[in-house]
RODO-2510 file (C-alpha; in nm, 4 decimals, decimal comma):
residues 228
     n   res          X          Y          Z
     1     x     7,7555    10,5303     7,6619
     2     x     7,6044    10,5711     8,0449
     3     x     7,8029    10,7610     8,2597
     4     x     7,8661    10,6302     8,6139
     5     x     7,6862    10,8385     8,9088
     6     x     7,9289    10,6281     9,1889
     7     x     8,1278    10,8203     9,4333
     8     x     8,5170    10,7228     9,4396
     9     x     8,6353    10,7707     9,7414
    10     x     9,0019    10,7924     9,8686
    11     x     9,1429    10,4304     9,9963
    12     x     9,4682    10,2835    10,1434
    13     x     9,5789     9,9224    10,1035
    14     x     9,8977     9,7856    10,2934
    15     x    10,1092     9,5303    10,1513
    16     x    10,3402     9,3242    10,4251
    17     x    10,5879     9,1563    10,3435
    18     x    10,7622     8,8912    10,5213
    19     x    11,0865     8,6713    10,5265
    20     x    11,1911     8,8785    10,2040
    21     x    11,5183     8,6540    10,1417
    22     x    11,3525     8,2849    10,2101
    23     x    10,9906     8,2001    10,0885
    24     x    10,8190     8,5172    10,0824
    25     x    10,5216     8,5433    10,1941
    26     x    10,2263     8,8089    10,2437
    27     x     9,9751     8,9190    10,4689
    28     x     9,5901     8,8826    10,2952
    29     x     9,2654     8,7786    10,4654
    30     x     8,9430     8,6627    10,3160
    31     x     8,6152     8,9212    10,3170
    32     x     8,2709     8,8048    10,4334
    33     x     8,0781     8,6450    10,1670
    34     x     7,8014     8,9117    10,2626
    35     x     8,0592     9,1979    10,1981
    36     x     7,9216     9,4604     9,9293
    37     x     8,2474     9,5068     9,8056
    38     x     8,5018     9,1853     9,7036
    39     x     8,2503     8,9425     9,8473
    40     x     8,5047     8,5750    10,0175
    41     x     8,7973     8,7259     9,8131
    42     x     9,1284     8,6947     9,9820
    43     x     9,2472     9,0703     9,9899
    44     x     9,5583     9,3212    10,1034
    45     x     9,4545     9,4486    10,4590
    46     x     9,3051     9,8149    10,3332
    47     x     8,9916    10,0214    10,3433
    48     x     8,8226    10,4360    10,2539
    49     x     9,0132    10,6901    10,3856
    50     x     8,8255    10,8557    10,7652
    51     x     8,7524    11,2107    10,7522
    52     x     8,9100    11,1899    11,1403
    53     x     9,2830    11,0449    10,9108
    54     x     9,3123    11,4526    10,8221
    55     x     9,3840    11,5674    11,1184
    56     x     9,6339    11,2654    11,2118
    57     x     9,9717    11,3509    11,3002
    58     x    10,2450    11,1319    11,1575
    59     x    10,5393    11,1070    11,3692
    60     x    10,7603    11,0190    11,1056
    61     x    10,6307    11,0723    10,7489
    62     x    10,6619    10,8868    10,4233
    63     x    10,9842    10,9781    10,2123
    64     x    11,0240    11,3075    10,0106
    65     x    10,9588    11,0792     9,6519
    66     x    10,6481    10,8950     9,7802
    67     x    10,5199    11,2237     9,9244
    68     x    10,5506    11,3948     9,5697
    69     x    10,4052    11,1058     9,3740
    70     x    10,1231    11,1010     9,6422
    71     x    10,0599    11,4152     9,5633
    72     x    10,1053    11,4002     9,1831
    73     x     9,7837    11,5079     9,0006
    74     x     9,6079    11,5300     9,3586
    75     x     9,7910    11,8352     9,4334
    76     x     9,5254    11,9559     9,6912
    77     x     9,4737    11,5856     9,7674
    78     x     9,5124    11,4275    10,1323
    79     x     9,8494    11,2998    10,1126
    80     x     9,9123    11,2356    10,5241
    81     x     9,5431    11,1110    10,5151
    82     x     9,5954    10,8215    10,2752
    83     x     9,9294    10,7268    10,4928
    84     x     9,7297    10,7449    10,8109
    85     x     9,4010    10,5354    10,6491
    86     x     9,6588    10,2792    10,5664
    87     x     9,8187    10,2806    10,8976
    88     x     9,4822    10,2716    11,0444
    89     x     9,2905    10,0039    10,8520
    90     x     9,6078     9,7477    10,9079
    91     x     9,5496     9,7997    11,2995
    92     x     9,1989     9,7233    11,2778
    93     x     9,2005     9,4500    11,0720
    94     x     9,5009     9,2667    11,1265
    95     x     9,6014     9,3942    11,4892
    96     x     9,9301     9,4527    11,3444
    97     x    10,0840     9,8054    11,3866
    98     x    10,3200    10,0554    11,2192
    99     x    10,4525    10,3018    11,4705
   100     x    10,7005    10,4014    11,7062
   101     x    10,6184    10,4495    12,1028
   102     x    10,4732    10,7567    12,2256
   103     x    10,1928    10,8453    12,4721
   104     x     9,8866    11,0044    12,2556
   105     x     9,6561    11,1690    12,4477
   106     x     9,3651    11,2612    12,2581
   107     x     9,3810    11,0736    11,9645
   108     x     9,0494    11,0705    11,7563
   109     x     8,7597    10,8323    11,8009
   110     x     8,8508    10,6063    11,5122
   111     x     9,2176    10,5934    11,6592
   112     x     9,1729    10,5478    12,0201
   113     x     9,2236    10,1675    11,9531
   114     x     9,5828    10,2284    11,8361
   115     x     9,6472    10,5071    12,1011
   116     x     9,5808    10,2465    12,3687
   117     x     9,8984    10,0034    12,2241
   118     x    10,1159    10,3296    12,3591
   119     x    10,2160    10,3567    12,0101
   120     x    10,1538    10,6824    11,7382
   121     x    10,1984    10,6481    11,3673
   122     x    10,5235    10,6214    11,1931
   123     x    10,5219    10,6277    10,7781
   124     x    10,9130    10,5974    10,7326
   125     x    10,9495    10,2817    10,6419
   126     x    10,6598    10,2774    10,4087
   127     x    10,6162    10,2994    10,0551
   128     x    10,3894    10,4067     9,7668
   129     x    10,3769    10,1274     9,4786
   130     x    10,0529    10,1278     9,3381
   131     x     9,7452    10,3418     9,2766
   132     x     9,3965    10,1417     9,0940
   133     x     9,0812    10,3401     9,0560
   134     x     8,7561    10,0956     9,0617
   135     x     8,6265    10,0460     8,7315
   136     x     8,2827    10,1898     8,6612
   137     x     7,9591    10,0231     8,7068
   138     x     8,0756     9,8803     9,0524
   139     x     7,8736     9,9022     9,3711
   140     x     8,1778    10,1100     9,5419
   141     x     8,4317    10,2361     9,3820
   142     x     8,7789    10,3673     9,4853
   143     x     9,0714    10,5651     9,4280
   144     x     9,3064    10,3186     9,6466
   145     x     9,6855    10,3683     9,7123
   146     x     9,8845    10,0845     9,7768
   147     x    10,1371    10,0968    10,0060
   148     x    10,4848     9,8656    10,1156
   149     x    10,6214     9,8064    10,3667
   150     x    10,8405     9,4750    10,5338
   151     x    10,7274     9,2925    10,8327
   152     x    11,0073     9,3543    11,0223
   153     x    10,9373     9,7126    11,0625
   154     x    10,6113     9,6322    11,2211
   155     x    10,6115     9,6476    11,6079
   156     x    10,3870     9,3556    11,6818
   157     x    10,4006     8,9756    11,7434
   158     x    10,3714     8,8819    11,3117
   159     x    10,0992     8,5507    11,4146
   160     x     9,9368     8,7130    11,7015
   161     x     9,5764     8,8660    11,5160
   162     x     9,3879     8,8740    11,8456
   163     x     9,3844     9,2759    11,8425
   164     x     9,1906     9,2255    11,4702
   165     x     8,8339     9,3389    11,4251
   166     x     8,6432     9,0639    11,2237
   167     x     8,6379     9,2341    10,8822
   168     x     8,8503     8,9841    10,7741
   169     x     8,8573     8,6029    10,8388
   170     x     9,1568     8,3005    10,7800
   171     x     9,4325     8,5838    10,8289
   172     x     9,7543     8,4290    10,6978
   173     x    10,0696     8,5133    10,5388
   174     x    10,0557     8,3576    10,2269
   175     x    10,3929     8,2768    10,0248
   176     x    10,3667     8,4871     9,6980
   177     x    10,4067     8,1170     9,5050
   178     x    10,1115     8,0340     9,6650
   179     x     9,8982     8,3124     9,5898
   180     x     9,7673     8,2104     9,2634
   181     x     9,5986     7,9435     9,4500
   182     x     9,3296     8,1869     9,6318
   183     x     9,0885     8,3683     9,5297
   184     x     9,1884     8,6763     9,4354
   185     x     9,0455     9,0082     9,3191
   186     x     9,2007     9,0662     8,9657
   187     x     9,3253     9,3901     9,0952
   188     x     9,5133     9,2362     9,3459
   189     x     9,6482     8,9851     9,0819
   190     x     9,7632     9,2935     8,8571
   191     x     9,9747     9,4539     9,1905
   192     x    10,1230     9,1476     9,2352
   193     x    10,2230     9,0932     8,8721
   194     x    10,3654     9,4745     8,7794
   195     x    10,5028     9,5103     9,1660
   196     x    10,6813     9,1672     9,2000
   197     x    11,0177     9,3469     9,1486
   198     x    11,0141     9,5679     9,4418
   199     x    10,8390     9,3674     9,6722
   200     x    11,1616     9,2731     9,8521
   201     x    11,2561     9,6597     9,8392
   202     x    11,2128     9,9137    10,1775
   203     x    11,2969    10,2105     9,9706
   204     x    11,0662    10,3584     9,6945
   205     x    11,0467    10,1075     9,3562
   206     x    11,1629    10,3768     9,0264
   207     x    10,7850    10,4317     8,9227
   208     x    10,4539    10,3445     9,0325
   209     x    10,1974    10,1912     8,8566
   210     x     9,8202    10,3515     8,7738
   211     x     9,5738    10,1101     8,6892
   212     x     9,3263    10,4038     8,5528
   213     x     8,9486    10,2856     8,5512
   214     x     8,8028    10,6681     8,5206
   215     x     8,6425    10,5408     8,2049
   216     x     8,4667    10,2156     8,0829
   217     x     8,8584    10,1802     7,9346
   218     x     9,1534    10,0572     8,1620
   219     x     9,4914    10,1854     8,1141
   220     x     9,8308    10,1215     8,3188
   221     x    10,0093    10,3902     8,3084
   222     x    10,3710    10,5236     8,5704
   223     x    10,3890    10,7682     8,8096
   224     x    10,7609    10,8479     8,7756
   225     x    10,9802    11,0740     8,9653
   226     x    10,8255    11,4309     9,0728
   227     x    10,9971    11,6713     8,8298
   228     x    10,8276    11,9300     9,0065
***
């Protein structure tokens, strides 16, 4: 058996969910069909974690349980970083931001976009629901958390994308029964499937799914709550 050389690097994925109680729907966009990784699949807004997300700031941080599962066998791991890639990546490629107003003033490079909206991050309305590591023998692979959160919380216009960069193309909120119809990564079919429960939740769902690729083997297994 060949072992697999490929770096995995930390990710964050954002999950939005919108008109929870009639027809819900999520927010996915399609990659380029030149894209090195998930080539035309319709995907979760989400991307590697910056080195600049270490030194972000949250205004308002993720709950005390997400925190500790975040940080569950990652113990030295960059908890706020993942929160703030995740925050991050949705602004750039939706246009569609999680925060609360506030005047930053020196934000970093990869953040001065969001700075200039006059709002900072805010994580408390978020939550932690999945975790997938890329299976070996990929191009990239990635340690990605998925995170939850409901579109009302978001402090944008829900249809306006004009802020988005162009890493994604046909952004759309998609009603979940629809979702089946596009073409989806099959790790975004497996959140779907074990998360469909608590995707009309705002507080964190009883355990969290691993979908462990660290070996030519996958295994599901739960984060449950932090005994600490």
């Amino acid at each position: 058996m060949t072992s697999d050389k490929t770096k995995i690097r930390n990710a964050a994925t954002v999950i939005v969910v919108r008109n929870k109680h009639d027809n819900p729907s999520v927010l996915m966009g399609q990659r380029g069909v030149n894209a090195a990784f998930m080539p035309s699949k319709f995907v979760f807004p989400g991307g590697a974690v910056d080195d600049q997300d270490l030194s972000i700031d949250i205004k308002k941080s993720i709950n005390e349980v997400c925190k500790n599962r975040l940080l569950k066998e990652n113990e030295n791991g960059p908890w706020n970083a993942l929160v703030a890639a995740a925050i991050r990546e949705l602004f750039e490629e939706t246009g569609q931001i999680i925060g609360v107003e506030q005047e930053w003033l020196e934000p970093p490079s990869s953040w001065r976009g969001f700075a200039k909206t006059g709002y900072v991050p805010d994580a408390s309305h978020m939550s932690f629901v999945f975790r997938a590591i890329t299976p070996p023998g990929r191009p990239r692979r990635f340690d990605a958390r998925f995170f939850l959160i409901q579109a009302e919380e978001l402090q944008t216009d829900l249809d306006d994308f004009s802020m988005a960069s162009d890493e994604l193309s046909h952004l759309q909120w998609i009603p979940l029964t629809d979702t089946k119809s596009f073409d989806l990564p099959f790790i975004t079919q497996v959140v779907l499937a074990e998360i469909a429960g608590n995707l009309m939740n705002s507080g964190p769902p009883a355990q969290v799914p691993f979908f462990q690729n660290t070996t030519e083997e996958s295994l599901i297994y739960y984060i449950n709550e932090d005994e600490n």
